[in-house]
C-alpha positions in Angstrom: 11.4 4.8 19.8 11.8 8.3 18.6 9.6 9.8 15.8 9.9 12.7 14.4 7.7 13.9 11.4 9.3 16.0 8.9 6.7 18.3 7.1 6.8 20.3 3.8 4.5 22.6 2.2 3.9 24.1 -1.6 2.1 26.2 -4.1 2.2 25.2 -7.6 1.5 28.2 -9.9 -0.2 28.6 -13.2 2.5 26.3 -14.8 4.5 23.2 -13.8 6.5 25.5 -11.2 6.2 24.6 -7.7 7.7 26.7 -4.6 8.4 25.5 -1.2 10.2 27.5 1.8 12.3 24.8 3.7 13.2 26.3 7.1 13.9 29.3 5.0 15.6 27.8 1.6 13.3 28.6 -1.2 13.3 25.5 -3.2 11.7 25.6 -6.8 10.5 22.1 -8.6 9.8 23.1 -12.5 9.7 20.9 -15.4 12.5 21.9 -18.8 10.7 24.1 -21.4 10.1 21.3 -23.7 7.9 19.4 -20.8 5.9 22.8 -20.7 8.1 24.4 -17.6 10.4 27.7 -17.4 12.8 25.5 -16.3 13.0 27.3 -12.9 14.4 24.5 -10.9 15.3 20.5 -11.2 12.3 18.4 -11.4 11.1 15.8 -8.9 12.7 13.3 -10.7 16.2 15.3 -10.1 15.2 15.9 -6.6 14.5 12.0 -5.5 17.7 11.4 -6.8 19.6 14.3 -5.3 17.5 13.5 -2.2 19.2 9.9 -2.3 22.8 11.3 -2.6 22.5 13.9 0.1 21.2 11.0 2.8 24.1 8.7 1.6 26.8 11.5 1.9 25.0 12.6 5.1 25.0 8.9 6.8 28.9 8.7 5.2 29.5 11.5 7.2 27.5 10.5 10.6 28.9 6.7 10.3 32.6 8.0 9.8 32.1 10.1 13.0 31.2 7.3 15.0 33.7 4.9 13.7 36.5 7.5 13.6 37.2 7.1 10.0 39.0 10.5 8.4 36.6 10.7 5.5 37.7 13.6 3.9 35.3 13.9 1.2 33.2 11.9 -1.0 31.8 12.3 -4.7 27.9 10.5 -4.8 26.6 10.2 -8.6 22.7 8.7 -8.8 21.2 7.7 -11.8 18.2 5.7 -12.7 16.7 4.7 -15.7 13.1 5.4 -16.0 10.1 4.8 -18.9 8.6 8.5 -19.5 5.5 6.3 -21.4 3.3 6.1 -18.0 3.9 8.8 -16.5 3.0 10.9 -19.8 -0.3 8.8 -19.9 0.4 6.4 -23.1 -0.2 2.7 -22.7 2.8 1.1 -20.9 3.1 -2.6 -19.4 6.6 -1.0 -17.4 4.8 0.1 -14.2 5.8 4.2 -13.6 9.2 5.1 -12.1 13.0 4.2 -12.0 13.9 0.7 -12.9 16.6 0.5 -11.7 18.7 3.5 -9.4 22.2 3.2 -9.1 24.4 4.9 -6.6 28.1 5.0 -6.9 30.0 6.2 -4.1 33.9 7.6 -4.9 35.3 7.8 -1.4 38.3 10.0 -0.4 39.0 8.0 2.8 42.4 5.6 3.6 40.4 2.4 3.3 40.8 -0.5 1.0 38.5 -1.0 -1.4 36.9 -4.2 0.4 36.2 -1.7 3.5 34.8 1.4 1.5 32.4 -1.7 0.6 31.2 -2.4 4.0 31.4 1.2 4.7 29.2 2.2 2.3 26.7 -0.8 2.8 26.3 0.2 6.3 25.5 4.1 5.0 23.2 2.6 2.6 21.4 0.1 6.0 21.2 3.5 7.6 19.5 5.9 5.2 16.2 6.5 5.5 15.5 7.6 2.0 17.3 4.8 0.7 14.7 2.5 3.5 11.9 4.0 1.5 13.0 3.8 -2.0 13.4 0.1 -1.2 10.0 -0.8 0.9 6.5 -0.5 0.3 6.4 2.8 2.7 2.2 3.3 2.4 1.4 7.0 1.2 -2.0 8.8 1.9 -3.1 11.3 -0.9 -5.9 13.2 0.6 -7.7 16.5 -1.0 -9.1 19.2 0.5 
């Protein structure tokens, strides 16, 4: 078995904004003016989501490869519906996060529309941030 840890590191400022060099892509996180943010970059809610379409198009692209499939592009939308009550401290029963995330896949590829199924169910078995949207993956908070 190969393992691989993947590693990221950042430095929220006097605000909600919060910088991260990525193997030398600044990415910004930042909350919309109305949350208390300059609105300096999508917030992590946008990021999960984005995160989620950018696995699915990358495992599109990796599975085509292998099965010789001419996929010659693909359009990924991700939306979830979340309750902001929790995670803005009020009294909630919902527990905090998405609902529900949906992922719909329009694929530029000659397959019928019972194979772009498959297809994209095997993308979907395959994606690791899908695996841990969709299993109890433990997380260790720790402060120095």
């Amino acid at each position: 078995m190969a393992v691989k840890t993947v590693k990221v590191e950042a430095v929220l400022d006097q605000k909600f904004k919060l910088e991260s060099d990525i193997h030398g892509h600044r990415v910004v996180v930042d909350q919309p003016p109305a949350g208390g943010g300059t609105d300096a970059g999508p917030t992590p809610l946008d990021y999960l989501l984005v995160s989620l379409a950018g696995c699915i198009g990358t495992m599109s692209r990796i599975v085509a490869m292998q099965k010789k499939i001419t996929l010659r592009g693909m359009n990924v939308t991700v939306e979830g519906d979340i309750n902001t009550d929790g995670l803005l401290g009020k009294s909630s029963d919902d527990p905090v996060g998405f609902k529900e995330i949906r992922v719909i896949a329009d694929i530029d590829a000659d397959m019928s529309a019972e194979e772009k199924k498959n297809f994209l169910h095997e993308v979907d078995a395959r994606c690791p941030v899908s695996f841990n949207l969709l299993n109890n993956t433990s997380i260790r908070i720790s402060a120095l």
